[in-house]
N, C-alpha and C positions, 0 to 999 in steps of 0.2 A: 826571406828577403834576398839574400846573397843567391840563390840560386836560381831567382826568379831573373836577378841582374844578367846572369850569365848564360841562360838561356834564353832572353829577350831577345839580342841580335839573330837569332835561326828561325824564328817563329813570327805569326802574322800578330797574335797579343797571348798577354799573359793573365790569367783569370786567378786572384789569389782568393778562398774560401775559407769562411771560420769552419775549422772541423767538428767545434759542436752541434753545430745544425748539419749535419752531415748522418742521421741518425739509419739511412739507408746503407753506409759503409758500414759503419762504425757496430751496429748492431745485427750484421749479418752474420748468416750459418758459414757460407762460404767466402772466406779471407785471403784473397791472395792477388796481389799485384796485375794479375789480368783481369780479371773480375770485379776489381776496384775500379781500374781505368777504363772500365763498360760503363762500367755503373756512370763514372764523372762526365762518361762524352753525353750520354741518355740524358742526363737530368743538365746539362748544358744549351744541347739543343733543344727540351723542351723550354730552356729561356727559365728553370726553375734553377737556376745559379745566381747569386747576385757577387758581383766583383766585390774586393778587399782595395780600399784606400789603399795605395802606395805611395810612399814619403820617397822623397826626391834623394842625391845622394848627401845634399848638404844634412837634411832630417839623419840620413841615413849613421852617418858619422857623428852627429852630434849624439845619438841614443848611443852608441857602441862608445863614447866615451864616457858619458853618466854611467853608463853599464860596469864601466870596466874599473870606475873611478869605484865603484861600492862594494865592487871585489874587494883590490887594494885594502881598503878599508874594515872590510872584515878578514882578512888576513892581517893586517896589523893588528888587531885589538885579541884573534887571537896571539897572536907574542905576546900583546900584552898579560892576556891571562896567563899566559906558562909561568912569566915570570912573579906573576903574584901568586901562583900556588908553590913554588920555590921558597917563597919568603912564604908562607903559612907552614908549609908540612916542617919548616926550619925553624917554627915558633919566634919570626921576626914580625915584628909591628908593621902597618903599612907606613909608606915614608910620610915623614909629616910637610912637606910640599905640597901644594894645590896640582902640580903636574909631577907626576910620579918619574916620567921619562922623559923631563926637559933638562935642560943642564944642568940644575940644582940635584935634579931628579937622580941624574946618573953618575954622579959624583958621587952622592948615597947611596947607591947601589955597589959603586964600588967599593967601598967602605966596610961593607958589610963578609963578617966572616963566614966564609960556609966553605962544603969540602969541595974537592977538587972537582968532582963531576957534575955537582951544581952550579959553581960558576964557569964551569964550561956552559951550559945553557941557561945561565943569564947572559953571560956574554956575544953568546949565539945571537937570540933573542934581541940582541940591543943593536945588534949588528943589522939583523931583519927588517927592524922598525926603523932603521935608519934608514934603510935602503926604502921599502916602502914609502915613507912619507915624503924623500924625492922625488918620487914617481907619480905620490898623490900633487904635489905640488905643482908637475910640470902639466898635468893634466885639466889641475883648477886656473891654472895661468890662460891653458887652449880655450876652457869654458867662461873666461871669464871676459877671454877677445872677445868670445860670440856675443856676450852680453852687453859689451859697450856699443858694440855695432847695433843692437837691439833694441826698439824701441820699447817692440812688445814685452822684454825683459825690464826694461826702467817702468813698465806700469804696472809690474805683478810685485815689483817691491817697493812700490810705494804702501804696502799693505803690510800690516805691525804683523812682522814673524816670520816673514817672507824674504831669502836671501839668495844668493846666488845658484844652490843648489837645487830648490828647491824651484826657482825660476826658470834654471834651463831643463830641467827635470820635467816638469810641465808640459814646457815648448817642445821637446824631443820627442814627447808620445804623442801631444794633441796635432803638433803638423798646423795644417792650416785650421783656424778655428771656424770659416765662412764654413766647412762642412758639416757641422751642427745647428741644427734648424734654431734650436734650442737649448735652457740648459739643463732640462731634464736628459736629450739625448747625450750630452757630456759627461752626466753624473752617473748616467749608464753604464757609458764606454769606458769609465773608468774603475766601475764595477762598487761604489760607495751605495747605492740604491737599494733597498731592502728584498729580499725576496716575496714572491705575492704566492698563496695559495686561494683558488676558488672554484668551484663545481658546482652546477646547477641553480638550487637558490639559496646556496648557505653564503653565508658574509664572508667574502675575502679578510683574509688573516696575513700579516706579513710578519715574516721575520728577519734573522739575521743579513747582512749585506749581504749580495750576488759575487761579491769580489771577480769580479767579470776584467778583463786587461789586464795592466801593468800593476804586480804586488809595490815595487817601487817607486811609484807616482804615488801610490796608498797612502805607501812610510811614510816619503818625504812630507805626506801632505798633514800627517797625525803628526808628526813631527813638528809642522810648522804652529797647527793649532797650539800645543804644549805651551810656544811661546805667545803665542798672539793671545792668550787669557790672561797674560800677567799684564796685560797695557791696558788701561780706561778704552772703555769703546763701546761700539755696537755687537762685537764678536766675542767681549768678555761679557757681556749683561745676556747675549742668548744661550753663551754658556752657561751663565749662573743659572737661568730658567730652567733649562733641560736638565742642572743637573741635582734641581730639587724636586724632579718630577722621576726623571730615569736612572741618576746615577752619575758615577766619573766617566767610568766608560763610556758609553751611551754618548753624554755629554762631546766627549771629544772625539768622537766619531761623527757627530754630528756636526759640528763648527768645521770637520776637515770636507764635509758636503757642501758647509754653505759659504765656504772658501771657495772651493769648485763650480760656485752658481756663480760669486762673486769675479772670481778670474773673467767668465765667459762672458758677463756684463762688462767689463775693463776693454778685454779686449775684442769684443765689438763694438764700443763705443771709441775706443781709440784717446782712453781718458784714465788719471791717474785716478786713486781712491781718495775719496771725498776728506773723509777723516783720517785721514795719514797724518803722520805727525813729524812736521818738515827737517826738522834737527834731525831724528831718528835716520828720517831717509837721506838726507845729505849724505852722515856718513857712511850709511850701507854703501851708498853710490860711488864714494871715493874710495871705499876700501875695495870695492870691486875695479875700479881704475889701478889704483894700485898692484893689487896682483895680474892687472893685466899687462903689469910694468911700464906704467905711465911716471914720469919724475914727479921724486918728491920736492914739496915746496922748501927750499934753498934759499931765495932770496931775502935778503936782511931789510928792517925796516929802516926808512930815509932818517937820515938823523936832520939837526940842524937846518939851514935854508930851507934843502929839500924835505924835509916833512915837516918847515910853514908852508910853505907854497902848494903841498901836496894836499894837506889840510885844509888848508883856504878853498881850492881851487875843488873839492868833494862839496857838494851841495847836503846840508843841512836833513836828516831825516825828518818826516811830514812829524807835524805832532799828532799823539796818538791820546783822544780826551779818556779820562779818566770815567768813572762810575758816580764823577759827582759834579763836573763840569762839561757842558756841551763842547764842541767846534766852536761855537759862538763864545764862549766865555761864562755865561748863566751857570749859574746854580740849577741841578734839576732834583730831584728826588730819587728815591734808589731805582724804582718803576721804571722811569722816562729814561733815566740813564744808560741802563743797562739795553737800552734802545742803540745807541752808538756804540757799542762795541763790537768788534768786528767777528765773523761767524769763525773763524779760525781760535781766536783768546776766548771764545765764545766755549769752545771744544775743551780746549785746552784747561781751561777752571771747571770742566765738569768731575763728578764724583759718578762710584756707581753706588749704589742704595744697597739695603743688606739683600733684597729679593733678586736683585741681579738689574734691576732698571736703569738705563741709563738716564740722567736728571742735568741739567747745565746747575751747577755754583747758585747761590743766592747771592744775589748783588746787593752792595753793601754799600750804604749810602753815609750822607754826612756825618761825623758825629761831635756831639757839644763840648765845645772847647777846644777844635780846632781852625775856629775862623769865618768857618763856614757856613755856621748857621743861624749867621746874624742879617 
């Protein structure tokens, strides 16, 4: 992409090609720079080239900082391992802190006896991670502007498991989504789709995923499933399904595909996820504001006068009927009741079954000796 930029201004256009369909270069006798650039003008002109999407430079910069944010990232955590094999080959306990390298964390570390040229590389290492997660920070602050400007980012986390990274991570490879007809072609492009074999008239056989694009889109997106099966839903119940037929695996490779159906329906309908669960996503939302260094909430509440009059002057929340009384006031039975309830609290009271189904709550009707069923 970068040198396609730079030579764009000399040239009438720039024709970018996946080089695995390329099997004319790629699998020739004779390999060499003049011979290639034959080969690409021949099969250009016979119009047997098809152009490479190119993301804009705003696309452009937002990949090269998810990109660069996951470096960071696995450069700290290796520090992190140095320093816990320091403390193993020194027959030291792991520290008993839930964050090994947070304040608590590194106070215990200092604490700890070892010889001279070991905590020379603890202390290296604490130094590293210090400096690293600066850098992660100043980077998830840039990603996190983009996403409050973003709408299409508030509607991929309105989705249980689905978070900032994970959001712009998405938006940086897919670019514009109008260029998928479909979401089969998405699940393509992002290489979650199974491989096919087939010849003649024997039965096509598929196997493992194509892994075709971005390994990173992958992660984030198996990553996101991990969490989005611990919520009640539609995405934990076709978990549970697949994963009494195929497995864990399977299983969670497979919810990180029908996440990727699911984004591509969001964002071409221009609508959040049905079943989100509004609390949930509030705070993803503010904590995403937050790092994007929005103020925090400061203000005290009104004492005295001003919080009667502020009181007063807040109109009254609608009432919300219960499972044993109408809008009307009536007595209804568990049946009729559970009719008024709103499809949100509807969600909300659902369970999932042991087979993986999703089922709404049994509604619970009057019972004797509370008034009500007289």
């Amino acid at each position: 992409m970068a040198i396609a930029r730079i030579i764009k201004p000399h040239v009438a256009e720039v024709v970018i090609v996946n080089t695995r369909r390329l099997k004319a270069i790629a699998e020739s006798k004779q390999k060499t720079d003049r011979h290639d650039a034959k080969t690409l003008a021949q099969l250009l002109a016979a119009g047997m080239l098809s152009g490479f999407w190119q993301p804009d430079e705003a696309i452009r910069a937002l990949r090269r900082r998810v990109a660069r944010r996951a470096r960071l990232v696995s450069y700290r955590a290796r520090f992190k391992n140095e320093i816990l094999a320091v403390l193993h080959r020194n027959l030291k306990h792991r520290p008993p802190m839930s964050d090994p390298f947070g304040v608590a964390g590194q106070q215990w570390l200092s604490e700890q006896m070892l010889v001279e040229d070991e905590r020379d590389t603890v202390d290296a290492a604490l130094r590293q991670i210090d400096f690293l997660t600066g850098e992660i920070t100043k980077i998830e602050r840039q990603l996190a502007g983009f996403a409050v400007d973003s709408s299409e980012a508030r509607w991929l986390m309105t989705v249980p498991g689905v978070g900032l990274i994970t959001a712009v991570a998405f938006l940086g490879q897919v670019g514009e989504i109008s260029r998928f007809a479909d979401s089969r072609q998405l699940v393509g492009y992002l290489g979650l789709d199974p491989k096919v074999r087939q010849s003649g008239a024997s039965q096509a056989t598929t196997g493992r995923i194509s892994k075709e694009g971005s390994a990173l889109v992958r992660h984030v997106l198996v990553e996101a499933a991990h969490t989005a099966i611990r919520s009640p839903g539609p995405l934990r119940a076709f978990f549970e399904r697949v994963r009494a037929r195929r497995g864990h695996a399977v299983a969670i490779v497979a919810v990180a595909r029908k996440m990727c159906v699911l984004f591509w329906h969001l964002l071409t309908r221009g609508e959040n996820y049905a079943y989100q669960m509004p609390i949930v996503t509030a705070k993803k939302l503010r904590k995403v504001e937050l790092t994007a260094g929005a103020p925090t909430a400061t203000s005290k509440a009104p004492t005295g006068r001003n919080a009667v009059s502020s009181s007063a002057a807040q109109p009254k929340p609608p009432r919300v009927p219960t499972s044993a009384t109408s809008p009307t006031g009536s007595v209804n039975s568990s049946s009729e009741a559970a009719t008024w309830c709103k499809p949100e609290l509807d969600f909300l009271s659902g369970r999932v079954s042991r087979v993986g189904r999703w089922r709404p709550a049994r509604p619970v009707g009057p019972r004797a000796g509370d008034g009500l069923t007289h």
